[in-house]
ROSE-4610 file (N, C-alpha, C; in Angstrom, 1 decimal, always signed):
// ROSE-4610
residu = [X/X/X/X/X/X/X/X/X/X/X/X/X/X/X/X/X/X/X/X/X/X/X/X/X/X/X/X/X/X/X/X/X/X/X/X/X/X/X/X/X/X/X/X/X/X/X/X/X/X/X/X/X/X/X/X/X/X/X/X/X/X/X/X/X/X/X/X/X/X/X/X/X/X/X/X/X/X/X/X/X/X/X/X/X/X/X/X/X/X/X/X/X/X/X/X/X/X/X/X/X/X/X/X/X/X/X/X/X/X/X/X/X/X/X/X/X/X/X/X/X/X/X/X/X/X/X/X/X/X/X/X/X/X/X/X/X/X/X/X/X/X/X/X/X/X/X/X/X/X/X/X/X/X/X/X/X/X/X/X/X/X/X/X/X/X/X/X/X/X/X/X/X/X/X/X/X/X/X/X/X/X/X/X/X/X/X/X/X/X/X/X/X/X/X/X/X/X/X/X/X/X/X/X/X/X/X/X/X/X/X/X/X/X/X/X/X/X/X/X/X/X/X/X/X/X/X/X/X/X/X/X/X/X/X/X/X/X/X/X/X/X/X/X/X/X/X/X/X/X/X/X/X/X/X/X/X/X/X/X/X/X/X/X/X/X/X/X/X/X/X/X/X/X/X/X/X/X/X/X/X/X/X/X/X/X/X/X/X/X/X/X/X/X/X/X/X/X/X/X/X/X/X/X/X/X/X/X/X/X/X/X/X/X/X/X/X/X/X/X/X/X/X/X/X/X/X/X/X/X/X/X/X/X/X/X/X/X/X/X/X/X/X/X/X/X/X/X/X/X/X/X/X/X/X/X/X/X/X/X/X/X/X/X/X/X/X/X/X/X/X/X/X/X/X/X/X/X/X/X/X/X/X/X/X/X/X/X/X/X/X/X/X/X/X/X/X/X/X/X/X/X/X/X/X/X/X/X/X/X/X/X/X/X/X/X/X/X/X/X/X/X/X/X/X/X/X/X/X/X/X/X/X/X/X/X/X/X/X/X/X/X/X/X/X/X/X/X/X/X/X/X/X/X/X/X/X/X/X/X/X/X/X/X/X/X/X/X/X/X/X/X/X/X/X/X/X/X/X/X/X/X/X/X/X/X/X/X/X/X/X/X/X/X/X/X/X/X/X/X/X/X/X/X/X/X/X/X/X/X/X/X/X/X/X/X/X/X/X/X/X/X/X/X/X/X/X/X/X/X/X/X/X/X/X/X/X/X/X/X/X/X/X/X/X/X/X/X/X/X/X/X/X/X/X/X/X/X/X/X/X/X/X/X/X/X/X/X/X/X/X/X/X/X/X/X/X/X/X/X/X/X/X/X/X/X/X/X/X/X/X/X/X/X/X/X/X/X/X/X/X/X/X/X/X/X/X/X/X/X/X/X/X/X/X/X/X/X/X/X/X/X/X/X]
num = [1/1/1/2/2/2/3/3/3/4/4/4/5/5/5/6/6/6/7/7/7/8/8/8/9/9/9/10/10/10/11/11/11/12/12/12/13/13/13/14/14/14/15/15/15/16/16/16/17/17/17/18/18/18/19/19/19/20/20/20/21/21/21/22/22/22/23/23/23/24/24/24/25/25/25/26/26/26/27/27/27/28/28/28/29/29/29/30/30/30/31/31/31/32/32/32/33/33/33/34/34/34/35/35/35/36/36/36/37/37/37/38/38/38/39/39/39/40/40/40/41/41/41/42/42/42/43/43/43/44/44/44/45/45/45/46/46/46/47/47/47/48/48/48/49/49/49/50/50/50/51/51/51/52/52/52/53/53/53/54/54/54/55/55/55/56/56/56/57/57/57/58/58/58/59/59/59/60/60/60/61/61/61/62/62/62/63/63/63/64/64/64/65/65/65/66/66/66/67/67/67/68/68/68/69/69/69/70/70/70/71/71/71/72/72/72/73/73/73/74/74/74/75/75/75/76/76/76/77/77/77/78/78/78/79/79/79/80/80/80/81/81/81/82/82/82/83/83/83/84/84/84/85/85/85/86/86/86/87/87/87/88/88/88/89/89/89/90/90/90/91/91/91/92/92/92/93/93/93/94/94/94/95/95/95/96/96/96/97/97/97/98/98/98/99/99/99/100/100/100/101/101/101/102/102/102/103/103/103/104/104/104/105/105/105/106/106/106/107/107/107/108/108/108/109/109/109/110/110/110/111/111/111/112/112/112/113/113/113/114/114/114/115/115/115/116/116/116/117/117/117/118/118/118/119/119/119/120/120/120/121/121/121/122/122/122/123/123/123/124/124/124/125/125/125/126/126/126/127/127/127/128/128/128/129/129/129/130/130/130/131/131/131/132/132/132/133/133/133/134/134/134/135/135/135/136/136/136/137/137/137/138/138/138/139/139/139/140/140/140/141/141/141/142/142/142/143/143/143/144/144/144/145/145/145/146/146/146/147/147/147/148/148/148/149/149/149/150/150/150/151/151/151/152/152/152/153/153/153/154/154/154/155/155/155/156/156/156/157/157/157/158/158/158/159/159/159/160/160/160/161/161/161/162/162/162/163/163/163/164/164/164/165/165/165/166/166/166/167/167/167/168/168/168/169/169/169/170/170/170/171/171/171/172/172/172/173/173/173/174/174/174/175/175/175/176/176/176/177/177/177/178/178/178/179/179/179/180/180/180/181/181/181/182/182/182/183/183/183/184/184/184/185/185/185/186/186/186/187/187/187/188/188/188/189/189/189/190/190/190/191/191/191/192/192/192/193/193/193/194/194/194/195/195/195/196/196/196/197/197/197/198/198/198/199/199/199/200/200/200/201/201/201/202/202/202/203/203/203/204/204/204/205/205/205/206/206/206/207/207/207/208/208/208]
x = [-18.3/-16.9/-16.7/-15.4/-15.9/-15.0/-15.9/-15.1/-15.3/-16.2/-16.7/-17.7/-18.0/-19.0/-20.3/-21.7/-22.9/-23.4/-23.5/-24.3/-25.4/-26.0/-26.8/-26.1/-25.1/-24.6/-23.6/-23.0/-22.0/-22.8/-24.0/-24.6/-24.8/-24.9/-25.4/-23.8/-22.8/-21.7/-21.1/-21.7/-21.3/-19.9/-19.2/-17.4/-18.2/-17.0/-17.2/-17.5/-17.3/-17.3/-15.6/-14.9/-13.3/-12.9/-12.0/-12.0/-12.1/-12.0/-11.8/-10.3/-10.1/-8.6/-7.7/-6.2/-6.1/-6.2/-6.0/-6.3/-7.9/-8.6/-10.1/-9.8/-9.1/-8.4/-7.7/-6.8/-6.0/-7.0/-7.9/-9.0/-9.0/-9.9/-11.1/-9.8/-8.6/-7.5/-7.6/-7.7/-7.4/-8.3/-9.5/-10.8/-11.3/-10.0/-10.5/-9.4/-8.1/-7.4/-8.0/-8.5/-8.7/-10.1/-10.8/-12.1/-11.7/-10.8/-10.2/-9.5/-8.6/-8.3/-9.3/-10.1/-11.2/-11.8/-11.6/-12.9/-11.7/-10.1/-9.5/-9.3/-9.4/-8.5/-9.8/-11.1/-11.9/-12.4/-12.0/-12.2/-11.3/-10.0/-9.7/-9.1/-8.7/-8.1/-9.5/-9.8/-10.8/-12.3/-12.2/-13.0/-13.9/-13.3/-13.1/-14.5/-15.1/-15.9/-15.7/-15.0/-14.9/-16.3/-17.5/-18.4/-18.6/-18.7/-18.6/-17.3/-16.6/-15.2/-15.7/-16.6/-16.6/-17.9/-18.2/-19.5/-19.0/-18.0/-17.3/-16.9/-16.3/-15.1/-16.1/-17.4/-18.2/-17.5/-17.4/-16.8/-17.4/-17.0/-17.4/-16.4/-17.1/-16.0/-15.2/-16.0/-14.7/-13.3/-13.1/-12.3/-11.2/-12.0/-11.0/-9.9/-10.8/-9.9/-9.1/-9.4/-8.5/-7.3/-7.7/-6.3/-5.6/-6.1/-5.4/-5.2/-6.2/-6.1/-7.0/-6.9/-7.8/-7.7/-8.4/-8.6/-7.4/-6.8/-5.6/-4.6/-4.6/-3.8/-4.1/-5.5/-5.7/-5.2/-5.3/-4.3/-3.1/-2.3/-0.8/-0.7/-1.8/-1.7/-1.8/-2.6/-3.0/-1.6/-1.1/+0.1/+1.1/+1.3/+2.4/+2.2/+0.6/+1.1/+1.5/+0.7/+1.5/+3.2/+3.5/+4.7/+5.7/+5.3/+5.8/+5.3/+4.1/+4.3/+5.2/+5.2/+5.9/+7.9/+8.0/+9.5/+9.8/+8.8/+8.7/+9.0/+8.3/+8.0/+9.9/+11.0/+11.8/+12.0/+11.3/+11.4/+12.4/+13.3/+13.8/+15.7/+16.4/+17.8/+18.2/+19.5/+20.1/+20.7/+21.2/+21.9/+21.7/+19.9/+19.0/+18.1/+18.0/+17.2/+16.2/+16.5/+15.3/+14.6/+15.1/+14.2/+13.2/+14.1/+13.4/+11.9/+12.3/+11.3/+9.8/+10.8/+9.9/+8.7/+9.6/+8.8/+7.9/+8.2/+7.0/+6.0/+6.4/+5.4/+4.4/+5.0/+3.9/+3.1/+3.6/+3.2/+1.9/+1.6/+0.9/-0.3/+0.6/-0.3/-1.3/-0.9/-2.0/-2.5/-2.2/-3.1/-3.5/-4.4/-4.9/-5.1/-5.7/-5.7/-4.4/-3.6/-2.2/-1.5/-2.3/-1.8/-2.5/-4.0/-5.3/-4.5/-4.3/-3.8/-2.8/-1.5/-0.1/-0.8/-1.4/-2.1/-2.5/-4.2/-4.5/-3.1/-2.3/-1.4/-0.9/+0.4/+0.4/+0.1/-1.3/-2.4/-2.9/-2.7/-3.3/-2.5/-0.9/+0.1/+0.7/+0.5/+1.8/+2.0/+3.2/+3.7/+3.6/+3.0/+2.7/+4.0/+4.0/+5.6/+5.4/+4.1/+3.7/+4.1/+4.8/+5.4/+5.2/+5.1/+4.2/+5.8/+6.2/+7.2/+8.3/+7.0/+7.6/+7.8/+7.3/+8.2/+9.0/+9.3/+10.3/+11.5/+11.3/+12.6/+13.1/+12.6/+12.1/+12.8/+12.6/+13.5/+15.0/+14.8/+16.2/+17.1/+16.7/+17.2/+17.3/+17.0/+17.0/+17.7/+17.6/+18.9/+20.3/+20.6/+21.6/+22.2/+21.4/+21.8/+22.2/+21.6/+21.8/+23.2/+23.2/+24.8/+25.8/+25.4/+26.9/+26.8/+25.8/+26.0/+26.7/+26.3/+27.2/+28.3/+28.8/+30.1/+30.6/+30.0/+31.0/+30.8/+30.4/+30.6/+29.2/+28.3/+27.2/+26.3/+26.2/+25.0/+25.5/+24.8/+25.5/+25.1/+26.2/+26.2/+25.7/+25.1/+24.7/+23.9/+22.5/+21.5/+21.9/+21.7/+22.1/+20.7/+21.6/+21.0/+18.9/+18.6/+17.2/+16.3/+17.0/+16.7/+16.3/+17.3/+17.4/+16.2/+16.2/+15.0/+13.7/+13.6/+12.1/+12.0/+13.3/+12.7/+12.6/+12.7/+12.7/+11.5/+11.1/+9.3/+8.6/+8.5/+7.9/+7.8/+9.1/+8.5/+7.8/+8.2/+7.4/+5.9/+5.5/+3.9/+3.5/+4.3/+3.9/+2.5/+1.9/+1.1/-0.3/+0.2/-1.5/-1.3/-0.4/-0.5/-0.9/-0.8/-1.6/-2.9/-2.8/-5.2/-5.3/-6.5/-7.3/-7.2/-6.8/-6.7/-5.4/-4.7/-3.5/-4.2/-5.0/-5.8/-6.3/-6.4/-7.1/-6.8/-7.5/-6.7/-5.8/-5.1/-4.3/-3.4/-3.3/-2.3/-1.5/-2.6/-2.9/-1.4/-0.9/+0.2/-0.5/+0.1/+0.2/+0.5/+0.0/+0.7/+2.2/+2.4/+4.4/+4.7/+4.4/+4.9/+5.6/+4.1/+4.8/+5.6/+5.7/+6.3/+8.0/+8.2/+9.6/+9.8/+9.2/+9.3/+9.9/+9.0/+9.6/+11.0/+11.4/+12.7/+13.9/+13.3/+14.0/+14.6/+13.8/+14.1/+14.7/+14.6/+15.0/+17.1/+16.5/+18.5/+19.0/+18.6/+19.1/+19.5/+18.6/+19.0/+20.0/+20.4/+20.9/+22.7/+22.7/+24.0/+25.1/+26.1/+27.0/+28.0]
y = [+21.2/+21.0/+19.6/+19.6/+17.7/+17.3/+16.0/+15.3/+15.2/+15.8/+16.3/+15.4/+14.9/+13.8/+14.8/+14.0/+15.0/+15.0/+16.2/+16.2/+15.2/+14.7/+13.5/+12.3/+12.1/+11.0/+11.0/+12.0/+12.3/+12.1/+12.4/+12.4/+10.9/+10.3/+8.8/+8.0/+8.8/+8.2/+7.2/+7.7/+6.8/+7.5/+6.8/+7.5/+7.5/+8.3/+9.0/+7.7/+7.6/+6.6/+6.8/+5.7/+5.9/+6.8/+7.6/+8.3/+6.9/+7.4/+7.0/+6.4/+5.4/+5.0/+6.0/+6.5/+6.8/+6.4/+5.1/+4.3/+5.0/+5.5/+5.6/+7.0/+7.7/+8.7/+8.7/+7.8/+7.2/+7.0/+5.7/+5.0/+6.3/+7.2/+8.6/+9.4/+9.4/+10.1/+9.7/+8.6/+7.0/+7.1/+7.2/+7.6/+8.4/+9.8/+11.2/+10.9/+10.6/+10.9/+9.4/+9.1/+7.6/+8.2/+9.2/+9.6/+11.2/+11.5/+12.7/+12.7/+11.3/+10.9/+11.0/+10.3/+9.9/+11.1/+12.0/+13.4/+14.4/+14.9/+15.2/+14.6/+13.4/+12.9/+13.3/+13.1/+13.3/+15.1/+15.7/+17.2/+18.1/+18.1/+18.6/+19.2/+20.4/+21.7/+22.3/+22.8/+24.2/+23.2/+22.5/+21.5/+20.7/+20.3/+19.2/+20.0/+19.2/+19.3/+19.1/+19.8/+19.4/+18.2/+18.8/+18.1/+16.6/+16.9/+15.2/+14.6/+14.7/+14.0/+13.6/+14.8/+14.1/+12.9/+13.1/+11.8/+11.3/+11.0/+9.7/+8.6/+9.6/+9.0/+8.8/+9.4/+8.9/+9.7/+11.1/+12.3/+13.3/+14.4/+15.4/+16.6/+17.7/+18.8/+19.5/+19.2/+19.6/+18.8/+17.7/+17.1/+17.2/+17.3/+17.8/+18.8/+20.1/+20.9/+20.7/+20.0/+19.6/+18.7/+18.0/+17.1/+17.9/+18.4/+19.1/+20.5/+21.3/+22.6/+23.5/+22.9/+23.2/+22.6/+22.9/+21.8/+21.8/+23.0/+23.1/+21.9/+21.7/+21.0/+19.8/+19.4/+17.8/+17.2/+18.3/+17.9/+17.5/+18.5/+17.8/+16.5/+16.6/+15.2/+14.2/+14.3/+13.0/+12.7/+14.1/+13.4/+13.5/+14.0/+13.4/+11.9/+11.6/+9.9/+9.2/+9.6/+8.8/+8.7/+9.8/+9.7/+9.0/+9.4/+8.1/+6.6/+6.3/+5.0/+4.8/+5.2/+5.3/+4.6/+6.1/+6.0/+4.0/+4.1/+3.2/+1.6/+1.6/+0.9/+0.6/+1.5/+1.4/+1.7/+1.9/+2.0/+2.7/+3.7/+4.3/+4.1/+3.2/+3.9/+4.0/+5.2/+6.4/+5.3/+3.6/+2.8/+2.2/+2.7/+1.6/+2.4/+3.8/+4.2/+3.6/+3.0/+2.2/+1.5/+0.9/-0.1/+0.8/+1.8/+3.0/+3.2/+3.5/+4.0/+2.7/+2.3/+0.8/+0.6/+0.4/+0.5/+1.8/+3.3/+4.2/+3.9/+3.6/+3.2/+1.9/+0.9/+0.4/+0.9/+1.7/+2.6/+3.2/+4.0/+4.9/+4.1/+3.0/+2.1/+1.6/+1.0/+0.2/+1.3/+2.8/+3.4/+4.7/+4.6/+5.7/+6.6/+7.1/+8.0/+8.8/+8.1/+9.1/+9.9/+9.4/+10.1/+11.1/+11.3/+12.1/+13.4/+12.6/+13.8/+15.0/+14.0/+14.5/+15.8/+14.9/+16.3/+17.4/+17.3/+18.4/+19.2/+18.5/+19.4/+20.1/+19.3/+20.7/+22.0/+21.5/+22.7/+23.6/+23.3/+24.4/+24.7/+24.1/+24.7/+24.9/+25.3/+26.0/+27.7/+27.7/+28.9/+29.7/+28.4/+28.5/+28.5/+28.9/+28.7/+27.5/+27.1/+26.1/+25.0/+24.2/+23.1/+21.6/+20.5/+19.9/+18.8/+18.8/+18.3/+17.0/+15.8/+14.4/+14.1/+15.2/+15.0/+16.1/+17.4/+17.8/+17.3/+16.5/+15.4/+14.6/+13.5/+12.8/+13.0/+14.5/+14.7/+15.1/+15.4/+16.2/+15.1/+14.0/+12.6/+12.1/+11.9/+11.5/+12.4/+13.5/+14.5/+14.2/+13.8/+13.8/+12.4/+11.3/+10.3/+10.0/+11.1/+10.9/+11.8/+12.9/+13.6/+12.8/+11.9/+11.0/+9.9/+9.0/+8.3/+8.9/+10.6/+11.0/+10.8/+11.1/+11.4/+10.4/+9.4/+7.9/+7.7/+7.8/+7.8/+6.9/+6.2/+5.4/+6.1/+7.3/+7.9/+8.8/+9.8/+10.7/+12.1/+12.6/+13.9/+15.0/+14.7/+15.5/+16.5/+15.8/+16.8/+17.1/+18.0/+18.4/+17.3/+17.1/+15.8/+16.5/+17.3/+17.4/+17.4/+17.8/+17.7/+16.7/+15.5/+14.0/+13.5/+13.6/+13.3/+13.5/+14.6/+15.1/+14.5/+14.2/+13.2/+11.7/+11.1/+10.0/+9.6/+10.8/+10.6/+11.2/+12.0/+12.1/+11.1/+10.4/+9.5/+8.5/+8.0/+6.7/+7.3/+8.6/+9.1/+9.0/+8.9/+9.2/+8.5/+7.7/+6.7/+7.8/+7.9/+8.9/+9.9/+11.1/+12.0/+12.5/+11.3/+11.5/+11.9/+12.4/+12.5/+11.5/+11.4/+9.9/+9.1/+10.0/+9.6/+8.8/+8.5/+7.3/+6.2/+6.1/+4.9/+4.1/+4.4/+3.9/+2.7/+1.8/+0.2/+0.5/+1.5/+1.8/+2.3/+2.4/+2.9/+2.1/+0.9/-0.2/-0.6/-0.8/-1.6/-2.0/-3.1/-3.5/-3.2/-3.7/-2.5/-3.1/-4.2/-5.3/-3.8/-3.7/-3.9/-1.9/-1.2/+0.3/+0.1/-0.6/-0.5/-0.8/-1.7/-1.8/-0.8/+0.1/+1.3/+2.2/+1.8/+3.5/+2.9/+1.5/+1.4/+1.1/+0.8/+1.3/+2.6/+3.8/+4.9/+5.3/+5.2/+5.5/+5.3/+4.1/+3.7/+4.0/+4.4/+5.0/+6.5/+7.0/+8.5/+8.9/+7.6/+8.0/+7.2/+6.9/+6.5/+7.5/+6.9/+7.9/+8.2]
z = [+36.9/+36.4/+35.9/+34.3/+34.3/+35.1/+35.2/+36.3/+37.5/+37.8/+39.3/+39.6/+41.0/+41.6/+41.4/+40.7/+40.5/+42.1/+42.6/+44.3/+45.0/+44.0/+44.4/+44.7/+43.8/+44.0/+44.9/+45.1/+45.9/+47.5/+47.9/+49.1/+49.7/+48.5/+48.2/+48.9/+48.8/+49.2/+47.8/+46.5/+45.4/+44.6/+44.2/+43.9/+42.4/+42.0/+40.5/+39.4/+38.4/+37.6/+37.0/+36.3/+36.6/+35.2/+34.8/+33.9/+32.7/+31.6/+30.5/+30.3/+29.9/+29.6/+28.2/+28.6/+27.2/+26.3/+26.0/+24.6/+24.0/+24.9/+24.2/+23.0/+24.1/+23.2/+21.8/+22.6/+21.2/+19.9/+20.2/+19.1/+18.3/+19.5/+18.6/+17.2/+18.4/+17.1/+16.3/+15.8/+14.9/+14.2/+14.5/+13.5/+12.8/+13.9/+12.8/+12.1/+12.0/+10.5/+9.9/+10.1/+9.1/+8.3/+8.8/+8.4/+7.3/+8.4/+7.5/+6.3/+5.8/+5.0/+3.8/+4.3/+3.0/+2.4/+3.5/+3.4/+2.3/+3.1/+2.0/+0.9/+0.8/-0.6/-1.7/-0.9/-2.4/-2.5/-1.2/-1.0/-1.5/-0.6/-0.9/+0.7/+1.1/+2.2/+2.5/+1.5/+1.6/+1.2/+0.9/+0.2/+1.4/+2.4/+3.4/+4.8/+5.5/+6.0/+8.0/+8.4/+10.3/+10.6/+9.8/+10.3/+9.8/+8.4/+7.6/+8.7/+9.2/+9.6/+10.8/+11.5/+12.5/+12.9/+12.2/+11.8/+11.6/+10.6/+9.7/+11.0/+11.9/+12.8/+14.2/+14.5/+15.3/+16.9/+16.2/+17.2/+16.9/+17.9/+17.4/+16.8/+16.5/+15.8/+16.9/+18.0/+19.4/+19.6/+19.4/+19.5/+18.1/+17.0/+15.9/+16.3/+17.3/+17.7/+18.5/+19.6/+20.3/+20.1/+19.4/+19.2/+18.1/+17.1/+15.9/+15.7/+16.3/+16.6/+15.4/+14.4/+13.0/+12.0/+11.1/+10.0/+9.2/+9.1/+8.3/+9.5/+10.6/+11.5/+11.3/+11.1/+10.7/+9.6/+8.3/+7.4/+7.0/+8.0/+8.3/+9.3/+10.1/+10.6/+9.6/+9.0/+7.6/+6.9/+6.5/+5.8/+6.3/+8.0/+8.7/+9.1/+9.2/+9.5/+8.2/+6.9/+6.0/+5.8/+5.9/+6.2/+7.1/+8.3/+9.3/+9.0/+8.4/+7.7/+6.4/+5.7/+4.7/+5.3/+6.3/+6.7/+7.6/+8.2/+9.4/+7.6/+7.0/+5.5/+5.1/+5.2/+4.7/+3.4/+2.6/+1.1/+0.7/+1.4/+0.9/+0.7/-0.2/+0.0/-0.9/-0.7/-1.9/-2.7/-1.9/-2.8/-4.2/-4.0/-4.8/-5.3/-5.7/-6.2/-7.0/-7.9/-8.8/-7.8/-7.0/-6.0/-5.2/-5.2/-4.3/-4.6/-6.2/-6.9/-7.2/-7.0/-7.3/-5.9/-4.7/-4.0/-3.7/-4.1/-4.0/-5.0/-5.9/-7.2/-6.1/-5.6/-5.2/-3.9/-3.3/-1.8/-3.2/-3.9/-4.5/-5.1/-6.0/-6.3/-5.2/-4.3/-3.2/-2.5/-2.0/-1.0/-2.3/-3.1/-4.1/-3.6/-2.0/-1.3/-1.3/-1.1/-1.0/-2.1/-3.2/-4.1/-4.7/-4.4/-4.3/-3.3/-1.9/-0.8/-1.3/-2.2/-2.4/-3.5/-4.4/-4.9/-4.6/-3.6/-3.2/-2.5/-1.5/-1.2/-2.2/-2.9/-3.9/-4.8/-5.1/-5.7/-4.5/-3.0/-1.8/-1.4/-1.3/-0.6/-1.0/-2.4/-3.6/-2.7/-2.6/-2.3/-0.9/-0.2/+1.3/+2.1/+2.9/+3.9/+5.0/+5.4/+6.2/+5.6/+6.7/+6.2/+7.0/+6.9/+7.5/+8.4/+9.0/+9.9/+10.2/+10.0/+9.4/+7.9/+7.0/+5.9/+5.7/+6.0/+6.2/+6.5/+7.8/+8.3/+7.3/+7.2/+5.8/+4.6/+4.2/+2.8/+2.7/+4.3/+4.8/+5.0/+5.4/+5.4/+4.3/+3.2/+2.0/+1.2/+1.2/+0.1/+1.3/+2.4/+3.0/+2.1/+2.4/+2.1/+0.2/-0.7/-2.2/-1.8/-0.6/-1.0/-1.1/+0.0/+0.5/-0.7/-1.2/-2.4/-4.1/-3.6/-5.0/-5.1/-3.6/-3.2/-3.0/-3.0/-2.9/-4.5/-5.5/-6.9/-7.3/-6.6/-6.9/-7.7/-7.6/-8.1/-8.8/-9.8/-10.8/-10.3/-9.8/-9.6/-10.4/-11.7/-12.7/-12.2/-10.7/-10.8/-9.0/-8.8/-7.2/-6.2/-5.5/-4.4/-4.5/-3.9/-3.8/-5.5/-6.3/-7.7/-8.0/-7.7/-7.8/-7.1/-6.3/-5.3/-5.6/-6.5/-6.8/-8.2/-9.0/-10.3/-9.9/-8.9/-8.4/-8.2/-7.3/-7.0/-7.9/-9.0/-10.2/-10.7/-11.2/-11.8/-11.1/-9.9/-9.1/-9.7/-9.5/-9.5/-10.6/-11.7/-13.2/-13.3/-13.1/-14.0/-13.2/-11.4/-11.1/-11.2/-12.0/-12.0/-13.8/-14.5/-15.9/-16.1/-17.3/-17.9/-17.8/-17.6/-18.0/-19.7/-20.6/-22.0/-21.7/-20.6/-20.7/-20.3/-20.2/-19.7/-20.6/-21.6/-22.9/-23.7/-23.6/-24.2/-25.0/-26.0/-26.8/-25.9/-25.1/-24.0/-23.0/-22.8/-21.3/-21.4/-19.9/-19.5/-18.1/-18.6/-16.8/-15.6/-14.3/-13.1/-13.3/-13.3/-13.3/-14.3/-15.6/-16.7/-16.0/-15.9/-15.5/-14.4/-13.3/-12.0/-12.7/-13.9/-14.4/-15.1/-15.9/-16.7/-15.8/-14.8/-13.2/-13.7/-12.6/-12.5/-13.2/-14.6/-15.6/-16.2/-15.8/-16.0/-14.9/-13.6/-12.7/-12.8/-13.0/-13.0/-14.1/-15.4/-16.1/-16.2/-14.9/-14.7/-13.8/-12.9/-11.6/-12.5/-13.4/-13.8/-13.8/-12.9/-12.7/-14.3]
């Protein structure tokens, strides 16, 4: 049984060895979404490997289950932590949308993973009903807060609160969600130069 004194030693009069501290637990979690990240963002859902992950993270594929329950469960872990960093980040208020935008533009910019992830999600969970929990919260908080800015007159009522929301973060994504033919010295902008293009458009759209 684990955990149990082995009979030799137990005769020997020698005590068990002391459990493991939670924190060890903690780490191993810490390693599988930090390993699982890497494995989705260049995989994919269906793509992605229990086993590459758990090498990556220096675990095994038992423990994936356990902490997450399946692979499809490690996934929403990945992008429920991004999320809770993200939220925890502040980037977001209905007062400031361009700033908003500004700051997701640079959230996307610095972690390229997250914008690899946001993808696979939507191409595997188009039309799925599973829904992943800390960003469900998250958006539900954020269309609350563009209602009450419409309704105080800051923001332009034109597109209904979640509409608004989803051109907000379009655009922040615009520059990783292009072909690669926008890349092209005939194309080149700077990261400053697009990050003011976001917020330029941004507050042009949100004019009441």
């Amino acid at each position: 049984m684990l955990g149990s004194v082995p009979a030799d030693r137990s005769a020997r009069g020698e005590s068990a060895a002391p459990a493991r501290p939670l924190r060890d637990a903690d780490a191993t979690r810490q390693r599988l979404l930090e390993a699982a990240t890497a494995e989705f963002a260049v995989h994919g859902i269906a793509g992605a490997r229990v086993d590459r992950i758990a090498t990556a993270a220096q675990a095994n594929k038992a423990q994936i289950y356990h902490y997450f329950g399946s692979k499809e469960g490690l996934f929403d872990a990945v992008l429920g932590a991004h999320a809770n960093v993200a939220t925890a980040e502040e980037y977001f208020d209905a007062d400031d949308l361009p700033g908003t935008a500004g700051r997701l533009f640079d959230q996307f910019d610095s972690r390229p993973d997250l914008a690899r992830l946001a993808t696979w999600y939507r191409l595997e969970r188009a039309g799925s009903e599973r829904s992943i929990g800390p960003i469900m919260a998250a958006n539900e908080a954020k269309i609350a807060a563009i209602t009450l800015a419409q309704r105080q007159g800051s923001v332009t009522d034109t597109f209904p609160p979640d509409v608004l929301l989803g051109l907000v973060i379009t655009l922040a994504m615009a520059w990783v969600t292009l072909p690669p033919e926008f890349e092209n010295p005939a194309n080149a902008h700077s990261t400053g130069q697009r990050r003011e293009f976001v917020i330029e458009s941004v507050r042009r759209l949100i004019a009441p």
